[in-house]
N, C-alpha and C positions, 0 to 999 in steps of 0.2 A: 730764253729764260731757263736757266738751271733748275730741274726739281727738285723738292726736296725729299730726302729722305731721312727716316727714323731711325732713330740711335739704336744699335745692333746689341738685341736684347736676349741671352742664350742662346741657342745653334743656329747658325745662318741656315736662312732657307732654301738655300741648294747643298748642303751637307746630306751624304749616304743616311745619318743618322733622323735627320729632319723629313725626308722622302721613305725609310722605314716607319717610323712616328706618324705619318701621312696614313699611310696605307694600313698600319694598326688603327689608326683611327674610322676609316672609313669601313672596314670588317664590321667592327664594335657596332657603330649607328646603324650601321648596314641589318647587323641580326638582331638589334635593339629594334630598331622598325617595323623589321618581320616580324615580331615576336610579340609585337603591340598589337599590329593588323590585327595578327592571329588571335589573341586573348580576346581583343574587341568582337570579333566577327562570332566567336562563340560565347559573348554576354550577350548579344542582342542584335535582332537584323531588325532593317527598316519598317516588316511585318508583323512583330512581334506582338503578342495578345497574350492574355489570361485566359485560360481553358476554365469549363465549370469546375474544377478541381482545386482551379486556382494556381494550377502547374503554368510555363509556360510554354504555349505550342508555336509552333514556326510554318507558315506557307511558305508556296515557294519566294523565296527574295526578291523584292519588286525590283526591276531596275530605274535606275535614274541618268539620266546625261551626266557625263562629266561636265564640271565647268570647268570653261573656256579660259574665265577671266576671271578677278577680282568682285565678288560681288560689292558694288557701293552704289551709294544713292549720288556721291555727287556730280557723275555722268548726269541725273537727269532734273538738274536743278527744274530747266522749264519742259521738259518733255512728263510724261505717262512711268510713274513707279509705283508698282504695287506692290510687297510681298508674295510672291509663290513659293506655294508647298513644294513642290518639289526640289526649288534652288533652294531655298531659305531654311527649311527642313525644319528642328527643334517641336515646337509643341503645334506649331500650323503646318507643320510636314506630318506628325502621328496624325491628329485630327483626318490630316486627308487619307493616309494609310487606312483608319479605319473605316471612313464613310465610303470607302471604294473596295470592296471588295473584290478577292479575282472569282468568286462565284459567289450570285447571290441567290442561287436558287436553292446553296448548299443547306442538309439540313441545320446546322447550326446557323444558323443567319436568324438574329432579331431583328425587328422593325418597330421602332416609333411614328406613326404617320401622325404630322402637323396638319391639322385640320382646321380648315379657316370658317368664322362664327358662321351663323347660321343666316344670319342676316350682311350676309359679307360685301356684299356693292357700297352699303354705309359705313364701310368698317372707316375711319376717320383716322388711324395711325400710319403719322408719316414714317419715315424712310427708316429713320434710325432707330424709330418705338420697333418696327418688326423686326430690326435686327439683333437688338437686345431681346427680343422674345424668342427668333432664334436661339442666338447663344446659350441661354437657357433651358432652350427645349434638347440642345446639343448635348449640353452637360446632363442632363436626364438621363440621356441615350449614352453616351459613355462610362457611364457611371451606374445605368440602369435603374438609378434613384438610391444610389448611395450604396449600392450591392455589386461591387466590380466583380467580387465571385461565380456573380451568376453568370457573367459573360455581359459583353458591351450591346446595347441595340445600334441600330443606323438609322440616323435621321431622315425622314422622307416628305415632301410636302404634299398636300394634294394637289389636283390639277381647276380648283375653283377660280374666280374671278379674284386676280391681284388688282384691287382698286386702281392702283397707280399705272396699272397696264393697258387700261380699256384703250382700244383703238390701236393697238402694238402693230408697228407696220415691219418689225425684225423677229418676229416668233408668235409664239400664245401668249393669250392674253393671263399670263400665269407672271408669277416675281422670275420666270427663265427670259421673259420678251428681255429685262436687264442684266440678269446676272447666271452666273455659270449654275450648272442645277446642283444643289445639295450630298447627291449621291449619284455614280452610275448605276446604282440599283432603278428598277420603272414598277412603278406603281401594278403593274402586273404580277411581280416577286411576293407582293404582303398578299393576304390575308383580306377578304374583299368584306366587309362587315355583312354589307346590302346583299349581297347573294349568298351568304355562308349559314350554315343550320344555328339559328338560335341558341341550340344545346351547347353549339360549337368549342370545343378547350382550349382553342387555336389561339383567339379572340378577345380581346378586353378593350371595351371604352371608360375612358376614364369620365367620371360625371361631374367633377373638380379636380383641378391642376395637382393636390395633395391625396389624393385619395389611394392606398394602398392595394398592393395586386397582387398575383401567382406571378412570379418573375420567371416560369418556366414558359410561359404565354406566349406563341409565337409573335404575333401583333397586336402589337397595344398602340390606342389612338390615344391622342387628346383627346381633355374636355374641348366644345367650341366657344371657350371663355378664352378673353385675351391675356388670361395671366398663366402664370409657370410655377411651374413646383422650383423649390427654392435646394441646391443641392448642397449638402453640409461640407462636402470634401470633395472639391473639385479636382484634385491631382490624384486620386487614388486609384485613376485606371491607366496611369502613361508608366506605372512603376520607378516614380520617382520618388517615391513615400507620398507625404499626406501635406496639407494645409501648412499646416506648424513652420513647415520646412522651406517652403516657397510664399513666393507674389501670387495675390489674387489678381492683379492687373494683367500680368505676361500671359494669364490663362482668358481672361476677358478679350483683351485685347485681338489673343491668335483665333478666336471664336468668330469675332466680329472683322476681321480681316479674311477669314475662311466666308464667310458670308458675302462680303464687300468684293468679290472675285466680278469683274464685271467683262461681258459678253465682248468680242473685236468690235464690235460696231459701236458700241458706249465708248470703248478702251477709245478708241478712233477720234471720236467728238471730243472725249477729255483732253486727250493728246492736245489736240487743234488747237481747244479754249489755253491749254496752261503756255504753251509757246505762242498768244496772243498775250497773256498776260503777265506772267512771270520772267522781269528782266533777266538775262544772262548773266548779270556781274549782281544779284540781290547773293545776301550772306544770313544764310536763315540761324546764323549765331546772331547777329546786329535785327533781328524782325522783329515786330510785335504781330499778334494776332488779335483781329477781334472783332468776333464772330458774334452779331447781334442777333439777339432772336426776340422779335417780340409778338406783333397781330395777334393772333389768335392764340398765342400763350399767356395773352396779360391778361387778368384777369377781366371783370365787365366789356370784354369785344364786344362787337355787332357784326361780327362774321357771319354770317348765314353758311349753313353748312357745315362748320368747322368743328373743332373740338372744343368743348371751352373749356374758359383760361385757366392754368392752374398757378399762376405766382404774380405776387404785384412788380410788375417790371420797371425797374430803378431807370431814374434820370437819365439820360446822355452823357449829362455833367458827371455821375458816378463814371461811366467809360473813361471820361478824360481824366477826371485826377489819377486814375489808376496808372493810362498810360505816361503821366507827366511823373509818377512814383516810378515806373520803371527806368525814365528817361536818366531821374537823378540817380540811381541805382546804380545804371551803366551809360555810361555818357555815350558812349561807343555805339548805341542803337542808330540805326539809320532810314528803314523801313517799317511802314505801318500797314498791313495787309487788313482790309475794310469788307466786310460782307455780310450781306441781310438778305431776310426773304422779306422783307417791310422798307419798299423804296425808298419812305417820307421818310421811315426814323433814320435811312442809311445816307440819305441826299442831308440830314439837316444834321449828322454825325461829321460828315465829310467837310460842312462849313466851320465849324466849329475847327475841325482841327487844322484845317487853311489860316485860318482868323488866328488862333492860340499857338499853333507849332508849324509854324512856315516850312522851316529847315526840316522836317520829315515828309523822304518821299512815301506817296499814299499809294497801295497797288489794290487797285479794286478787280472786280469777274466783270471784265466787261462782255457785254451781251448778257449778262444775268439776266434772266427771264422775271425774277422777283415778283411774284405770286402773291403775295401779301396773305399767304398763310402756310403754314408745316402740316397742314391736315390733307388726306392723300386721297381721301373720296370724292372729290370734285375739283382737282386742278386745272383742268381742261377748262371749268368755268369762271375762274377768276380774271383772266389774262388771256384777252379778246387775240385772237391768231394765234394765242398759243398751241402746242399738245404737252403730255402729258410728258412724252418723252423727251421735248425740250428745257421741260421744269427739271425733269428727274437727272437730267445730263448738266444742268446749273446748278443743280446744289449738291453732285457729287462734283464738281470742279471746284466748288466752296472748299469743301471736305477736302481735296487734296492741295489746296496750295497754302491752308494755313499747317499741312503737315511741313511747310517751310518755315514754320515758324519756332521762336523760342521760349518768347514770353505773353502770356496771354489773359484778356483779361474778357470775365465771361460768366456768365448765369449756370451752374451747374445741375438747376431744377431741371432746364431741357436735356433729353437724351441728346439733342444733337450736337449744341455745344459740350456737354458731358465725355461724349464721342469722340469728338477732335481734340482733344485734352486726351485722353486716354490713348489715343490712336497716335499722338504725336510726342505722348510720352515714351511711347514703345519702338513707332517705328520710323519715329519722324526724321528728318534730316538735320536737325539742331541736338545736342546734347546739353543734360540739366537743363527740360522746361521747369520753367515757374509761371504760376496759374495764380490770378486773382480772382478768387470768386467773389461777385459784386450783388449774387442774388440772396437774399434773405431765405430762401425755400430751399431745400433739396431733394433729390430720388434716389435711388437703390444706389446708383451707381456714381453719385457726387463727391464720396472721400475719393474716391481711384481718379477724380478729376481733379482735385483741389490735391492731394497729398502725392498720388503716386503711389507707391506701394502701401500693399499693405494684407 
């Protein structure tokens, strides 16, 4: 077969003239490049911070691996993807740049320490409540409570009892039994409240999440209240201006993703679960998601132990017209990804959509340990041979395989569902989610679920 070839358009390309033309060109891009490197490299390194002056000071440049290859997700349709700081970089690569200092003993080093209640074995918030209470304690500490002049603190946790870890058979009994620590800073580095002189100027406990301080203070605690100071201008310590200018979500998001960082031995189990459950040929353009939350969210439970309820939780039947709205929407959908921590409402979800939409394959967590509650102070006692960390290893597999999804329909009152909507609008594997919020209630963080930006 004869190739073909293109109709010969100004100077052939083996002409003297076309081979000088080459090599002028390649000069040009050549010192255009350099010239970019260079301008870049002295606006700003990967280190870069606000000094108290408000100048900008420079450590030494952290280094980073080159990458290899192509970062994409859809290498890992059924396998283990997370964003890392380090590869992924943007606002969850600063975040890490600053929680990791190359010295924290230095004297300019502030500290936030996350102190958990006082009565903390009953603390009753699940997975996602502490991680939005992170994020938030995060933004404190970056922001220093809305004073990036003063310099950014580092967020630290303490070493008390993480409910969800009792009995941790891979670490302490601390939120590190699961997930990577906070800071390479060690609770050695602050400011120890309990042994330090009363008088001390070091020192500040906060007695409520809003309460105003000396922001020259080397360590400042929480109050042991499970709520957060609320920060007005989340972007005004990365030096990319202010609010006005950016998404609230892309900052939420890279918070709760820098938190969600979980240990090889979680990473390992998720792995296992998502390539048990996640077909090879699913098209997380063609998914629905939908992520039921109900037991101990609905209001009037008889949970023993649990948190009670905060929203009246809608029908089933509300699930299904939503999903049969997105069917006619995009005829093109093909997968229904199904998951509860409430086995009855998800086993009699599951008939329904057998019974009403045959033709939609169903991808459920199998092995879901389903607890029949989101509350994190006694999961070990719901679910006879369970632990604690086969709960916490099923409903972080939840979390990661409706991030294969596109279109989702979902209660935004819960942080968790809330979560996976925010988390899958940002880093998920489908492009343009759309979110049907079906609960009548909302929380802080339910536009960034239902809208997306904002």
């Amino acid at each position: 077969m004869e190739a073909k070839t293109s109709p010969n358009r100004g100077t052939p390309n083996n002409s003297p003239r076309a081979s000088s033309l080459t090599q002028f060109r390649m000069i040009v891009v050549s010192v255009t490049c350099a010239t970019l490197v260079s301008v870049v490299n002295n606006i700003i390194m990967p280190n870069d911070r606000l000094s108290s002056s408000g100048n900008r000071s420079h450590d030494t440049p952290q280094k980073y691996p080159k990458t290899s290859k192509k970062l994409t997700k859809d290498q890992h349709i059924n396998t283990f993807w997370w964003p890392s700081p380090e590869e992924y970089g943007g606002i969850l690569g600063k975040i890490h740049d600053f929680q990791n200092p190359s010295d924290c003993s230095a004297a300019s080093a502030k500290f936030f320490v996350w102190r958990s209640k006082s009565d903390n074995e009953n603390d009753t918030r699940g997975l996602t409540a502490w991680a939005h209470a992170a994020s938030s304690h995060m933004l404190h500490a970056l922001t220093d409570a809305d004073q990036p002049e003063a310099g950014h603190r580092i967020l630290i946790n303490d070493d008390k009892l993480f409910p969800m870890a009792k009995g941790c058979e891979h670490g302490p009994e601390t939120r590190e039994c699961y997930f990577e620590p906070l800071t390479n800073c060690k609770l050695s580095d602050v400011d120890d409240y309990e042994t330090a002189d009363p008088k001390s100027t070091k020192i500040k406990i906060l007695s409520k999440p809003d309460e105003e301080y000396d922001r020259s203070v080397r360590t400042l605690y929480t109050s042991d209240s499970i709520w957060f100071r609320k920060v007005k201008d989340m972007y005004s310590w990365t030096g990319l201006g202010f609010n006005s200018q950016h998404s609230t979500i892309h900052m939420t998001a890279a918070s709760l993703a820098y938190y969600f960082r979980v240990k090889p031995w979680l990473r390992k189990e998720i792995d296992e679960r998502l390539r048990r459950n996640i077909p090879l040929d699913l098209n997380p353009q063609r998914t629905i998601g939908v992520p039921i939350r109900r037991s101990d969210k609905c209001r009037r439970h008889a949970i023993e132990g649990s948190a009670p309820g905060e929203m009246e939780c809608p029908p089933l039947e509300e699930y299904l017209k939503k999903v049969k709205e997105f069917l006619e929407f995009d005829p093109r959908i093909e997968n229904v990804i199904v998951t509860s921590e409430d086995k009855s409402a998800c086993e009699e979800f599951l008939e329904i959509l057998n019974k009403e939409l045959p033709s939609l394959r169903v991808i459920q967590n199998i092995g879901d340990v389903q607890q029949g509650t989101g509350s994190g102070s006694k999961l070990e006692a719901y679910t006879e041979g369970s632990s604690n960390a086969e709960v916490v290893a099923s409903a972080l597999t939840s979390l990661h395989m409706h991030m294969r999804a596109r279109y989702f329909v979902l209660t935004s009152k819960s942080t968790w569902t809330s979560t996976i909507a925010v988390m899958a609008r940002v880093y998920g594997f489908a492009s343009e989610v759309i979110v049907f919020d079906i609960g009548p209630n909302k929380n802080t963080f339910a536009h960034l679920a239902r809208r997306g930006c904002a």
